[in-house]
N, CA, C and O atoms as CSV, one atom per row, in Angstrom:
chain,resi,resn,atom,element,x,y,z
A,1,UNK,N,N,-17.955,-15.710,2.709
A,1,UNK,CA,C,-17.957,-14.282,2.987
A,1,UNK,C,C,-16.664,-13.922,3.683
A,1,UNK,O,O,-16.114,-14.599,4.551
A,2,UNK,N,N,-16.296,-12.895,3.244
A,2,UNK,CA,C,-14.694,-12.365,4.124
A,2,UNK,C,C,-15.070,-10.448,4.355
A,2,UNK,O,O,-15.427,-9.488,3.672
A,3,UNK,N,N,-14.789,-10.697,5.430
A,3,UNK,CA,C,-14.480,-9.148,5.839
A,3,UNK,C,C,-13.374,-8.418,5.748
A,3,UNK,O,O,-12.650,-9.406,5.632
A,4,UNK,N,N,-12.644,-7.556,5.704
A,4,UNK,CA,C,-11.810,-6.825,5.861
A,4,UNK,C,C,-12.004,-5.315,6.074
A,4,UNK,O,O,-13.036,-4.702,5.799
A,5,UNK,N,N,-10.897,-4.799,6.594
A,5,UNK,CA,C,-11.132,-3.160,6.742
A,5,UNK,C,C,-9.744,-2.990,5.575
A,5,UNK,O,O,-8.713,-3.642,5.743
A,6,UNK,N,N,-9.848,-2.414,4.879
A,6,UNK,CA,C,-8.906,-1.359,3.984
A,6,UNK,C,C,-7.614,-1.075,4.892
A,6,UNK,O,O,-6.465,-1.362,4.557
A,7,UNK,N,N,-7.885,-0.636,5.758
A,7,UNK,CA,C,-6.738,0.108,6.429
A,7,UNK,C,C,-5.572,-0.557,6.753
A,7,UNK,O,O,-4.505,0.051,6.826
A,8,UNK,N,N,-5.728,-2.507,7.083
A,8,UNK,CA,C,-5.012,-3.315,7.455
A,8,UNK,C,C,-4.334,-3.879,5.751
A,8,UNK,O,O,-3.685,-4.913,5.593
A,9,UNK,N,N,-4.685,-2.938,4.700
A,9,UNK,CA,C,-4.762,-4.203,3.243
A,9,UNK,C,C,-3.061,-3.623,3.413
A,9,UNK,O,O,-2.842,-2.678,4.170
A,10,UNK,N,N,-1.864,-4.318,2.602
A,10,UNK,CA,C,-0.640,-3.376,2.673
A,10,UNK,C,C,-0.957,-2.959,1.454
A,10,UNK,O,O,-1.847,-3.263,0.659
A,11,UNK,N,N,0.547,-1.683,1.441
A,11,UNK,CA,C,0.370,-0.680,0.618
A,11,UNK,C,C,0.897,-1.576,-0.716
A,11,UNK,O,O,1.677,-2.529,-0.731
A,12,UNK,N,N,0.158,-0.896,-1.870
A,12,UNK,CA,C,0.576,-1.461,-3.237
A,12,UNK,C,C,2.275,-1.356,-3.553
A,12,UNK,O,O,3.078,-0.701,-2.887
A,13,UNK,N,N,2.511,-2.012,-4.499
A,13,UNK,CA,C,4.070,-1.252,-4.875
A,13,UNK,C,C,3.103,-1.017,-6.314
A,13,UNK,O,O,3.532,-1.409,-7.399
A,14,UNK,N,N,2.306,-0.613,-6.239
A,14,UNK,CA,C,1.922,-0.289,-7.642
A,14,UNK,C,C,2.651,1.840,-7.588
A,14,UNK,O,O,2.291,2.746,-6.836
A,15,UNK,N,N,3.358,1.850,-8.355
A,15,UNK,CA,C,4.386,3.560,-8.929
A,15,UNK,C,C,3.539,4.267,-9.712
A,15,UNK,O,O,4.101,5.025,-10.503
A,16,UNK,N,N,1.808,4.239,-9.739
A,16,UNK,CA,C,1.605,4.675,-10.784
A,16,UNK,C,C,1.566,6.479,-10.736
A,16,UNK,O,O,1.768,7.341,-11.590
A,17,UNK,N,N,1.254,6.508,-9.499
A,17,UNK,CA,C,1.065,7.710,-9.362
A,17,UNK,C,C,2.334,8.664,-8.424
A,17,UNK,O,O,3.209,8.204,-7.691
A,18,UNK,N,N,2.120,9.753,-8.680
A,18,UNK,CA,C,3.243,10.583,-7.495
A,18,UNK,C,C,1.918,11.386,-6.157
A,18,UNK,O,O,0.743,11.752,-6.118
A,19,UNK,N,N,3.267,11.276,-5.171
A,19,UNK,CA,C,3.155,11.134,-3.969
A,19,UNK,C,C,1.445,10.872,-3.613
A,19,UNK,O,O,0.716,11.832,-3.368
A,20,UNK,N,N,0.974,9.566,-3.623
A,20,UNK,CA,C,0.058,8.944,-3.479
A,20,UNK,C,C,0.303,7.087,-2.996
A,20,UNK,O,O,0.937,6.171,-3.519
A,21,UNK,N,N,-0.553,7.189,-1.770
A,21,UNK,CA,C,-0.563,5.727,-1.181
A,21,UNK,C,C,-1.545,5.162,-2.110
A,21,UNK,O,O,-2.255,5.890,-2.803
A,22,UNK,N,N,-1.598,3.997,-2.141
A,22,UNK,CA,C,-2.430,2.975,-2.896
A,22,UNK,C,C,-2.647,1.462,-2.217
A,22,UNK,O,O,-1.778,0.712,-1.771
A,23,UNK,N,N,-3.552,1.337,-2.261
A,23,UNK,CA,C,-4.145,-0.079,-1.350
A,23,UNK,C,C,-4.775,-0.789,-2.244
A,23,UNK,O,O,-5.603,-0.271,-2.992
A,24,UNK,N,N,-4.464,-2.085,-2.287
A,24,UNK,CA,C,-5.440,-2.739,-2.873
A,24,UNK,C,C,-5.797,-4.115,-2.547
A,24,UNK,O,O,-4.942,-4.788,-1.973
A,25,UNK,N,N,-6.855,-4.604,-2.805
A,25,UNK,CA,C,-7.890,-5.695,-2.643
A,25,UNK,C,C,-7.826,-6.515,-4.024
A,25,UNK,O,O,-8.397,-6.518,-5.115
A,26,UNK,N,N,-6.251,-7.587,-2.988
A,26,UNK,CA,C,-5.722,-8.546,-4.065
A,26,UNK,C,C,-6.175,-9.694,-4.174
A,26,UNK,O,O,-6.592,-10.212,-3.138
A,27,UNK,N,N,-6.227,-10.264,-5.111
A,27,UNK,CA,C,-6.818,-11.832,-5.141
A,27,UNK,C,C,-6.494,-12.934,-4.307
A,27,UNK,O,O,-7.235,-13.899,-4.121
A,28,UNK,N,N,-4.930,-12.704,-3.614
A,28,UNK,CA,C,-4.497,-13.496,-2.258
A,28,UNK,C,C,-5.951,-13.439,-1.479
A,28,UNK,O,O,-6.597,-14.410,-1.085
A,29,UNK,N,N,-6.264,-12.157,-1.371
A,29,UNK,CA,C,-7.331,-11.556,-0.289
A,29,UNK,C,C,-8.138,-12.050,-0.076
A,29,UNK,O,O,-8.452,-12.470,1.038
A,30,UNK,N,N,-9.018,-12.208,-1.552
A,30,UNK,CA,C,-10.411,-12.442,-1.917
A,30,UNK,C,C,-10.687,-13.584,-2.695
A,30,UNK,O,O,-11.837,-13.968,-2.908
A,31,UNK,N,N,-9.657,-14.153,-3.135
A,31,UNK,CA,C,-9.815,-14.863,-4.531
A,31,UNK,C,C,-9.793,-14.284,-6.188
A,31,UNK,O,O,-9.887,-13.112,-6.550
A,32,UNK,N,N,-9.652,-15.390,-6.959
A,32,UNK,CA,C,-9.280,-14.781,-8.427
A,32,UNK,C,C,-10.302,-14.013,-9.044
A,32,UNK,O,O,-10.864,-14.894,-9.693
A,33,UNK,N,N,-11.046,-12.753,-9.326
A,33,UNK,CA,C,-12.085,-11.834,-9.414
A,33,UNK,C,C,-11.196,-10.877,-10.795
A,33,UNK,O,O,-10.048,-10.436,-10.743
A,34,UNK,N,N,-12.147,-10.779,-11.904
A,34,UNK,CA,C,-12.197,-10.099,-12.908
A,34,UNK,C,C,-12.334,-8.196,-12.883
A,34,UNK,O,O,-12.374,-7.407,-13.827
A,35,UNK,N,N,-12.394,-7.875,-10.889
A,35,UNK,CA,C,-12.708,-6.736,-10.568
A,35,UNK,C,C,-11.819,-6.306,-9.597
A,35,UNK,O,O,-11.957,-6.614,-8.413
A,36,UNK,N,N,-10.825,-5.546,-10.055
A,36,UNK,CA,C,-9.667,-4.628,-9.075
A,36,UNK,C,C,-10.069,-3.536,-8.363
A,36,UNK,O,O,-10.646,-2.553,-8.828
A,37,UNK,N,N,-9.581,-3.826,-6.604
A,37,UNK,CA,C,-10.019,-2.306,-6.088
A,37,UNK,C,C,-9.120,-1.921,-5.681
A,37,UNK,O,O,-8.171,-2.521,-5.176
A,38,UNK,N,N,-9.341,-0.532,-5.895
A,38,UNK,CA,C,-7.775,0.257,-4.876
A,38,UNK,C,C,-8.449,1.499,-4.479
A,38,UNK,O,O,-9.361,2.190,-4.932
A,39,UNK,N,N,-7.431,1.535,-3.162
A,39,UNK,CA,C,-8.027,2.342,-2.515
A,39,UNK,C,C,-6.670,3.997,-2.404
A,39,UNK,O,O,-5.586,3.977,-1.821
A,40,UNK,N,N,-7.192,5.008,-3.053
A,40,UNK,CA,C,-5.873,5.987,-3.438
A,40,UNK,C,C,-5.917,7.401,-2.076
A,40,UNK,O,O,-6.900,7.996,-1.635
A,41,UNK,N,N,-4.926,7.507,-1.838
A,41,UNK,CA,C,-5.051,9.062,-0.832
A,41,UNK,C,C,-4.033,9.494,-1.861
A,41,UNK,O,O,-3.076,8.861,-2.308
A,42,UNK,N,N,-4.401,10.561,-2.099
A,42,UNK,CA,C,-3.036,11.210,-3.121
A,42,UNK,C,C,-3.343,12.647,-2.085
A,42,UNK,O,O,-4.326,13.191,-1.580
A,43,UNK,N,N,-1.676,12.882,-2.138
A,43,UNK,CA,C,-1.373,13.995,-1.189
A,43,UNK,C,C,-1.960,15.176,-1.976
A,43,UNK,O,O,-2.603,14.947,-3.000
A,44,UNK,N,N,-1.691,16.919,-1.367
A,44,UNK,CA,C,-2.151,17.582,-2.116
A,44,UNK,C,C,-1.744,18.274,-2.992
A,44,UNK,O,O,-2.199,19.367,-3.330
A,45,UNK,N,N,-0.775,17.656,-3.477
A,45,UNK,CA,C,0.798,17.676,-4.753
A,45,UNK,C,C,0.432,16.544,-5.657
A,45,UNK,O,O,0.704,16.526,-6.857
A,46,UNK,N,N,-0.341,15.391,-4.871
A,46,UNK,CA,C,0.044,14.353,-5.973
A,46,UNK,C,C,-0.871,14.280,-7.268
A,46,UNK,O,O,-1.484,15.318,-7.513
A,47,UNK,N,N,-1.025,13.401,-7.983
A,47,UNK,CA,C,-1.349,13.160,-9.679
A,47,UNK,C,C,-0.852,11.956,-9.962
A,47,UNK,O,O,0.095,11.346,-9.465
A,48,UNK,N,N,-1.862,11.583,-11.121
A,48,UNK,CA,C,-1.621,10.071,-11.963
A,48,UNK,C,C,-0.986,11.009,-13.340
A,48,UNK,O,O,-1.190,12.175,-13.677
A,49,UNK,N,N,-0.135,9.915,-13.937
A,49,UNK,CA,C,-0.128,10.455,-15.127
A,49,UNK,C,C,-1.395,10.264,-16.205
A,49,UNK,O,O,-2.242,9.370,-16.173
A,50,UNK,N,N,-1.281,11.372,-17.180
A,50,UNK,CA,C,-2.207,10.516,-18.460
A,50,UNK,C,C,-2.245,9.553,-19.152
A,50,UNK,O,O,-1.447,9.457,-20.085
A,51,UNK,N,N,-3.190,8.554,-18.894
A,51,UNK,CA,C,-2.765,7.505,-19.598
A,51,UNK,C,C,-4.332,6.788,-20.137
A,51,UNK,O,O,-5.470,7.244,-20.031
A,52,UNK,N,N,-3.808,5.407,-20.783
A,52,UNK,CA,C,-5.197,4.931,-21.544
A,52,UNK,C,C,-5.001,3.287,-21.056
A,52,UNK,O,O,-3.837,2.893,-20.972
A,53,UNK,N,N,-5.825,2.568,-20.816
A,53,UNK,CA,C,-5.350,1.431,-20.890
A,53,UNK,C,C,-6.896,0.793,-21.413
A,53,UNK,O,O,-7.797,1.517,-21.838
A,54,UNK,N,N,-6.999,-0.767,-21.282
A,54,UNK,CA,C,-8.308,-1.733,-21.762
A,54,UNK,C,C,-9.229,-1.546,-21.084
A,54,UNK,O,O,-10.375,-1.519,-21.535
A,55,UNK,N,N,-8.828,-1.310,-19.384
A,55,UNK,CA,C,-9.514,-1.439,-18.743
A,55,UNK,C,C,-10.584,-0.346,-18.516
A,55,UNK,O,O,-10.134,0.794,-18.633
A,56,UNK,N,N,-11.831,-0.431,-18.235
A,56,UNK,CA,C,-13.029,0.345,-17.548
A,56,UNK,C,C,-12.801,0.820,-16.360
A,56,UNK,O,O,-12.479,-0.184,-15.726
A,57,UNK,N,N,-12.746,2.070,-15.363
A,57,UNK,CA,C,-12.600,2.335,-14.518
A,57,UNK,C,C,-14.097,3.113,-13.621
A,57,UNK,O,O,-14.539,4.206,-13.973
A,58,UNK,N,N,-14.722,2.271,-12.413
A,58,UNK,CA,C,-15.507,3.103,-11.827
A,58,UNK,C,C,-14.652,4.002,-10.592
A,58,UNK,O,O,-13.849,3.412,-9.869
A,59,UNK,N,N,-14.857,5.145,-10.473
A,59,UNK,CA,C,-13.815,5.928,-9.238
A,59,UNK,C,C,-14.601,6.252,-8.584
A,59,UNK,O,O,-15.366,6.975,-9.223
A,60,UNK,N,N,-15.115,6.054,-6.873
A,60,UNK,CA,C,-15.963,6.761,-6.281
A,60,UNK,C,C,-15.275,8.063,-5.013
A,60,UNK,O,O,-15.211,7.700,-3.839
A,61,UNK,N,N,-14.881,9.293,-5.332
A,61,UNK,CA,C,-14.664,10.102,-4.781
A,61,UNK,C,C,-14.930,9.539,-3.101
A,61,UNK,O,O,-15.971,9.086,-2.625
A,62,UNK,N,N,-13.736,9.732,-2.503
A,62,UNK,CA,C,-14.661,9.666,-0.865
A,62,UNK,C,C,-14.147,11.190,-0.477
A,62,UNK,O,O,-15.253,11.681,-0.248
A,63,UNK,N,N,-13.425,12.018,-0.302
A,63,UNK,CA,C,-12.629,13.037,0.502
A,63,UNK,C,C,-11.848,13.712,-0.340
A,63,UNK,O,O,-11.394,13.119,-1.319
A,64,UNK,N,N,-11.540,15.124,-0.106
A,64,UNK,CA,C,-11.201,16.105,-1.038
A,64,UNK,C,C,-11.560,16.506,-2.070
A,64,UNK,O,O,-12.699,16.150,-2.374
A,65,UNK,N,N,-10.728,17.509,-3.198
A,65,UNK,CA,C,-10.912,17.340,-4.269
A,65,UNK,C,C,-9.529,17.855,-5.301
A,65,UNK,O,O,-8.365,17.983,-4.921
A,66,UNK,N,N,-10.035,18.077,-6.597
A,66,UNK,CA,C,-9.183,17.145,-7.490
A,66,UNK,C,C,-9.462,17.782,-8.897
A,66,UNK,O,O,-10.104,18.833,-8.875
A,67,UNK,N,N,-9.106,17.337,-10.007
A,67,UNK,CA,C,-9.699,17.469,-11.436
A,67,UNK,C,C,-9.329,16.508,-11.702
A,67,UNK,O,O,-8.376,16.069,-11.059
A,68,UNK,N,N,-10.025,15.557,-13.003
A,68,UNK,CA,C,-9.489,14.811,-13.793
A,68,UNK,C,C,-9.466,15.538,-15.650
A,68,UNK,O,O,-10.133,16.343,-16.300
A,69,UNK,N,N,-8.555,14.863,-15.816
A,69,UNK,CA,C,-8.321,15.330,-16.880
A,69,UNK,C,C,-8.323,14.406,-18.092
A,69,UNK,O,O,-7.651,13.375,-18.116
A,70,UNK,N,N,-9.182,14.852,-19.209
A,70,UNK,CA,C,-8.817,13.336,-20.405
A,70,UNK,C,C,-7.653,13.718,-21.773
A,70,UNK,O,O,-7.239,12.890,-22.584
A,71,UNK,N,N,-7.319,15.104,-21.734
A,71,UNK,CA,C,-6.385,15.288,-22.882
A,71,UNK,C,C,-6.947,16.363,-23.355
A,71,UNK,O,O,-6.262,17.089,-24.075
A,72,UNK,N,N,-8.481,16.760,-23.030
A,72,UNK,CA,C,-9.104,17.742,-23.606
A,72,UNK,C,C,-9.794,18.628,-22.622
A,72,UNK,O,O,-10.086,19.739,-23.066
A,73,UNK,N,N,-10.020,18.456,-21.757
A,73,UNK,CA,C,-11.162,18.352,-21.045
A,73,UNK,C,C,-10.624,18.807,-19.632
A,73,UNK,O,O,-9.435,18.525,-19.484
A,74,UNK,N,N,-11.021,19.238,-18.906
A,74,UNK,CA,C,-10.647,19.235,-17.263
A,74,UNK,C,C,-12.028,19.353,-16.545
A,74,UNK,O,O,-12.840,20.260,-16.723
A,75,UNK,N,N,-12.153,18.358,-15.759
A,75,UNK,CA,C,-13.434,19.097,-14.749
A,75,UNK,C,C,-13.354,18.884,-13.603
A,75,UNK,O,O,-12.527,17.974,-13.544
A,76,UNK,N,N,-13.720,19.158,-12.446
A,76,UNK,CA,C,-13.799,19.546,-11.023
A,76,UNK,C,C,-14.085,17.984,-10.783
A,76,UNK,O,O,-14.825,17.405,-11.578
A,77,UNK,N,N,-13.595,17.385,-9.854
A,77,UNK,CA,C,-13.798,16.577,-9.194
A,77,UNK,C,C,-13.746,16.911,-7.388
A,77,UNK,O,O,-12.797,17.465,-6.832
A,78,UNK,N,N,-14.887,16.466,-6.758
A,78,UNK,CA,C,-14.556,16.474,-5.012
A,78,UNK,C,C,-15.676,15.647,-4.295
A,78,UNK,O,O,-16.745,15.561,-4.899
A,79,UNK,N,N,-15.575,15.113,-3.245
A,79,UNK,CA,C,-16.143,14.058,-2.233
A,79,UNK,C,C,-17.869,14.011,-2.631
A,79,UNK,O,O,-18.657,14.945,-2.786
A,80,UNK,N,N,-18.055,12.676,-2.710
A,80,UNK,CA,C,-19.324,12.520,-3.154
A,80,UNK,C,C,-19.303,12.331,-4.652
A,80,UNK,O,O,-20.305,11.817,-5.149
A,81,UNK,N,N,-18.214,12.703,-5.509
A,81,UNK,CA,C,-18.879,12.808,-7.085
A,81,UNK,C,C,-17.382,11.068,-7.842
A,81,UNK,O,O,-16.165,10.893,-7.771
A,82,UNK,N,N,-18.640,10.249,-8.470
A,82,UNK,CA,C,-18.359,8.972,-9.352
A,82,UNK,C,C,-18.417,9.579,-10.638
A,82,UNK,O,O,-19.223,10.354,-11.152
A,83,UNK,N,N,-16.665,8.675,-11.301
A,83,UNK,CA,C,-16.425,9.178,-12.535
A,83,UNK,C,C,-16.862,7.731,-12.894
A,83,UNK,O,O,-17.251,6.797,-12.192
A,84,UNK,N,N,-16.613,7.903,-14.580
A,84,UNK,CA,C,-16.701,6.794,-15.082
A,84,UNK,C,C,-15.620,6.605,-16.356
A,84,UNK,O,O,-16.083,7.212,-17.322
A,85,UNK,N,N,-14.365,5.984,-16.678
A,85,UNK,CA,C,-13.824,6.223,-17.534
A,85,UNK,C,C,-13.649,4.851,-18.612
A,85,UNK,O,O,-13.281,3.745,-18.216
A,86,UNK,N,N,-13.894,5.082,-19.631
A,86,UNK,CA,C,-14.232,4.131,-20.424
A,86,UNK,C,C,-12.853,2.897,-21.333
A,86,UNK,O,O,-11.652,3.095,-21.147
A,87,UNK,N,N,-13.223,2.050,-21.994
A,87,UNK,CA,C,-11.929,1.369,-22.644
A,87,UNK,C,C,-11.258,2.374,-23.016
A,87,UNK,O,O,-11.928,3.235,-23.587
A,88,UNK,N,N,-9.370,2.729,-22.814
A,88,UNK,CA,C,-8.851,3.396,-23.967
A,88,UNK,C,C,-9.334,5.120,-23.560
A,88,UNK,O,O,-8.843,5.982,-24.288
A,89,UNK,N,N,-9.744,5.322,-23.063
A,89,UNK,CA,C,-10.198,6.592,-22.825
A,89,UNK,C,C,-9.099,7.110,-21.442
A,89,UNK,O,O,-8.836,6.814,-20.276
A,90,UNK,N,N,-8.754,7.980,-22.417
A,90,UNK,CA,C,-7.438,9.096,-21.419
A,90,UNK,C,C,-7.784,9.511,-20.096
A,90,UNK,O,O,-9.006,9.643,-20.032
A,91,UNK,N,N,-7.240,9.761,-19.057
A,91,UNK,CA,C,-7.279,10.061,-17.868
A,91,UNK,C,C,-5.948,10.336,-16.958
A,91,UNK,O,O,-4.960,9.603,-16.926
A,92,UNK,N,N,-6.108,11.389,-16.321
A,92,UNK,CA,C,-5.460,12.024,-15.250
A,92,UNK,C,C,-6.072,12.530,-14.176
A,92,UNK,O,O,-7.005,13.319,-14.326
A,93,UNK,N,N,-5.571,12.092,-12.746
A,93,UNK,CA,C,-6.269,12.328,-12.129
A,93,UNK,C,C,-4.910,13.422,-10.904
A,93,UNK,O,O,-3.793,13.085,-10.513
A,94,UNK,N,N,-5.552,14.474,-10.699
A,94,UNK,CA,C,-4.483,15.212,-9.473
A,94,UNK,C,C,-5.608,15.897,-8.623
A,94,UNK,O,O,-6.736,16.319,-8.879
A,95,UNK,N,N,-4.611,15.808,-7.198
A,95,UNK,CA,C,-5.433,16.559,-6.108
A,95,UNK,C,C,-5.282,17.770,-6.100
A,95,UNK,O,O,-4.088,18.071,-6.108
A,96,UNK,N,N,-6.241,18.959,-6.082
A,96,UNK,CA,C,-6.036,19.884,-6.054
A,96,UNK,C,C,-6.741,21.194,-4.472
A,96,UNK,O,O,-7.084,22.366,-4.315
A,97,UNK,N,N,-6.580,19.865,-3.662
A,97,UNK,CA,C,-7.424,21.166,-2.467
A,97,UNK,C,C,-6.093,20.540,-1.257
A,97,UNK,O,O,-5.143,19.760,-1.326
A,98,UNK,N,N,-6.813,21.543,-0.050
A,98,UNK,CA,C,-5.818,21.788,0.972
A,98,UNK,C,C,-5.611,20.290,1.948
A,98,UNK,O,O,-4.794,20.150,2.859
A,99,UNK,N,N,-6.544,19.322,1.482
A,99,UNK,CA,C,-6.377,18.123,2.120
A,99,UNK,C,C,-6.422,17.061,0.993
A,99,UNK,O,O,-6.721,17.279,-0.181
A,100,UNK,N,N,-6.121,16.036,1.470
A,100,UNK,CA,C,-5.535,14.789,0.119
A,100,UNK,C,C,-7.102,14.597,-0.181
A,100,UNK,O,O,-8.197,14.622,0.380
A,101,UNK,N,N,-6.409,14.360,-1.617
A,101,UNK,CA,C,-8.005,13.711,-2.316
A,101,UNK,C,C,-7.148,12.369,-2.194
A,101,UNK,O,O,-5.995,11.978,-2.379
A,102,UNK,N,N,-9.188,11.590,-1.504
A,102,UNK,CA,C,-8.956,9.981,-1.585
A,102,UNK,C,C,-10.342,9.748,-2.605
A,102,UNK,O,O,-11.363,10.430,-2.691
A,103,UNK,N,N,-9.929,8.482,-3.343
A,103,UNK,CA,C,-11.028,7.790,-4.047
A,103,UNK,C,C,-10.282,6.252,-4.039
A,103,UNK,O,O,-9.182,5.809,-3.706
A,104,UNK,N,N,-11.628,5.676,-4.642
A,104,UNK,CA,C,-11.907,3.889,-4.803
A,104,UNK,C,C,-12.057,3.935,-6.390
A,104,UNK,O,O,-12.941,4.530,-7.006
A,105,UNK,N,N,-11.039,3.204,-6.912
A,105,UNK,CA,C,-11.198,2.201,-7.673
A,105,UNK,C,C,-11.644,1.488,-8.293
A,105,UNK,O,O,-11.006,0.462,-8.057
A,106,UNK,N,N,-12.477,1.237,-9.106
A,106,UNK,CA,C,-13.124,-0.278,-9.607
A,106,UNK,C,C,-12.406,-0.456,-10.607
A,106,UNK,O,O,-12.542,0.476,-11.399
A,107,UNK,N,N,-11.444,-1.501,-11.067
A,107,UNK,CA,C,-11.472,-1.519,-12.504
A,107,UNK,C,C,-11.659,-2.962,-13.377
A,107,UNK,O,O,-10.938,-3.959,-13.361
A,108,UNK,N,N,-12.559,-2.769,-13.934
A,108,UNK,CA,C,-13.066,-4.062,-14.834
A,108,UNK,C,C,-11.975,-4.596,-15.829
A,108,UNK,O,O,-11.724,-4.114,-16.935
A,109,UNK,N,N,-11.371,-5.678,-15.238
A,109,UNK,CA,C,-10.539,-6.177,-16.496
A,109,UNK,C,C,-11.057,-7.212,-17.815
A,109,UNK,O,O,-11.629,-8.282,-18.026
A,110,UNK,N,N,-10.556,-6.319,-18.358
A,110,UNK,CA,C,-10.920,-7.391,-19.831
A,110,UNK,C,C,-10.145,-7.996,-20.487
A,110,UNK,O,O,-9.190,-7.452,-21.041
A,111,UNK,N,N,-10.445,-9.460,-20.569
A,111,UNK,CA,C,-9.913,-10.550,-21.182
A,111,UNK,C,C,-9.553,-10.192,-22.831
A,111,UNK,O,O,-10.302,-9.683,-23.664
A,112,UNK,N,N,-8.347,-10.579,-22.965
A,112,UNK,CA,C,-7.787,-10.141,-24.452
A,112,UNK,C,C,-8.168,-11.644,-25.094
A,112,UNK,O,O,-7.938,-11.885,-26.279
């Protein structure tokens, strides 16, 4: 069993997004795990781009809010509400209120 608090994890150099911190819960951390977490504050400017990848994504809203977007689609995202985005399935995510939207991460990697 290992504990940690988030707050001590360092910041990613993961660029995916603009003006947004990113934390994550690396396998140094925890060990080698098929399940990525990150932990996102995106300012209230920032945004992911659209994109698609293999992976499954669970996102659990903690604070603010936001829209995500799949290419077609826009809907309200804010604190309390889990997306679910599927293989290959488009996504953008931007903050859109007066304080940073933060959410968590899950993403299921799949073996090619």
């Amino acid at each position: 069993m290992k504990v940690l608090n988030y707050k001590a994890l360092p910041e990613s150099i993961d660029t995916c997004c603009v003006k947004t911190k990113i934390k994550e819960l690396t396998n140094e951390a925890v060990g080698k795990s098929n399940i990525n977490i990150k932990f996102f504050e995106m300012d209230t400017s920032g945004y992911s781009p659209l994109h698609t990848h293999r992976a499954q994504h669970r996102i659990f809203v903690t604070d603010g809010e936001g829209v995500i977007f799949n290419g077609e689609k826009t809907v309200a995202i804010r604190s309390g509400d889990v997306i679910w985005t599927g293989t290959n399935e488009p996504h953008q995510i931007k903050a859109t209120g007066k304080e940073p939207l933060k959410f968590i991460a899950l993403t299921l990697d799949i073996e090619e």
